[in-house]
C-alpha positions in Angstrom: 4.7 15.8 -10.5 1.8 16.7 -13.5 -1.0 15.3 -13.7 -3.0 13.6 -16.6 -7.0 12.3 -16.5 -8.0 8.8 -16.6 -11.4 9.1 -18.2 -13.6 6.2 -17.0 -16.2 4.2 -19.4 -18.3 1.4 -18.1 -19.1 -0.6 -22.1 -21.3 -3.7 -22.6 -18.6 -5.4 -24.3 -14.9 -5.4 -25.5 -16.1 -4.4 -28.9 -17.7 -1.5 -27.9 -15.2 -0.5 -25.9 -12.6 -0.9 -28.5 -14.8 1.0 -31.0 -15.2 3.8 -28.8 -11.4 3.9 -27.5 -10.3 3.7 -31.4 -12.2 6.4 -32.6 -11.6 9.4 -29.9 -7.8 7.9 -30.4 -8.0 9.1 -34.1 -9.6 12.8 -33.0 -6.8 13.3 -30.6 -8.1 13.6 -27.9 -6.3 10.8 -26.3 -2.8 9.6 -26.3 -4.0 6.4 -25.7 -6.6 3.7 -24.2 -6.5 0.6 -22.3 -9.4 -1.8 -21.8 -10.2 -4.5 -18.9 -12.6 -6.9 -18.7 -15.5 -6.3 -16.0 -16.8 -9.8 -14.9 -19.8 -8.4 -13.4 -21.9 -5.8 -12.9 -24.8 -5.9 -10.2 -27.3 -2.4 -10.0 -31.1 -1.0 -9.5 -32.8 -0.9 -12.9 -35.0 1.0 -14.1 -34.3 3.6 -11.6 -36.1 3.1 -8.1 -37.4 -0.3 -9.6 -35.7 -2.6 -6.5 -34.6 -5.0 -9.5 -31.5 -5.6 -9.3 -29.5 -6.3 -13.1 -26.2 -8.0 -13.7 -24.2 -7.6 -16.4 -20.5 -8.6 -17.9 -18.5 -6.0 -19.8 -15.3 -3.9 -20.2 -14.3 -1.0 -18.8 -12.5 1.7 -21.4 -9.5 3.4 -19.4 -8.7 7.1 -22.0 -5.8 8.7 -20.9 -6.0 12.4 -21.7 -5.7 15.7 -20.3 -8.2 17.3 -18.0 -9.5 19.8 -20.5 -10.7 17.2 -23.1 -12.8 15.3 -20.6 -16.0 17.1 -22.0 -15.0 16.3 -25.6 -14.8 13.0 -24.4 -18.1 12.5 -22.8 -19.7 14.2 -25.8 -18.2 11.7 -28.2 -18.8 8.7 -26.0 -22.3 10.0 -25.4 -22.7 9.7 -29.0 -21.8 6.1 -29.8 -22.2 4.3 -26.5 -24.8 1.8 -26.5 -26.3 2.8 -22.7 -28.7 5.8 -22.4 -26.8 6.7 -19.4 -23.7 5.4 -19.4 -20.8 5.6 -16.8 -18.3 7.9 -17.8 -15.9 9.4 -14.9 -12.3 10.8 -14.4 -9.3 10.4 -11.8 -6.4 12.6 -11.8 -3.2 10.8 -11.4 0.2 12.0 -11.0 3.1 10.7 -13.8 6.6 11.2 -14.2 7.3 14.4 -16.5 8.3 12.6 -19.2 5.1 10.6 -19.5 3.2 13.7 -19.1 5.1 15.0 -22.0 4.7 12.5 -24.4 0.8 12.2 -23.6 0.4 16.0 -23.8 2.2 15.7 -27.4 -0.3 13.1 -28.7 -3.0 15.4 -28.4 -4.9 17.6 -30.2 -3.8 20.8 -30.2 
């Protein structure tokens, strides 16, 4: 079976999220974008601090290709509202079909 990316991003709201997902949808480089709710967030911050900081959010699922993921993270870099935020991929296998239409969606 092919394989297509699931490109990852952690947001601080559904409106970010949707801003992001809407414009790398316009360059291309997606075929499309799906976006849950994240009901909480615990981690260390600052880094090393020992604080720990919760947050709410959504997390920004990009379906794409594996050579677009650095596009990606450059664009999302860009407009995110984090200094450092999450961005990661999974691989995951799809029926050819699917893998066709998502591969024709994209930039070429």
């Amino acid at each position: 079976m092919p394989k297509i990316t699931w490109v990852l991003v952690n947001c601080n709201s559904k409106n970010e999220a949707e801003r992001i997902g809407k414009k790398i949808l316009k360059e291309r480089l997606i075929s499309c974008f799906d976006i849950v709710p994240r009901f909480l967030a615990a981690y260390f911050w600052p880094p090393k601090s020992g604080k720990i900081e919760t947050s709410k959010g959504a997390t920004l699922i990009l379906e794409t290709l594996k050579r677009y993921i650095q596009k990606i993270e450059k664009e999302v870099k860009k407009i995110h509202s984090d200094r450092l935020p999450f961005i990661g991929s999974i691989e995951i296998q799809v029926s050819q079909e699917y893998f066709n239409w998502v591969r024709g969606e994209l930039k070429k």
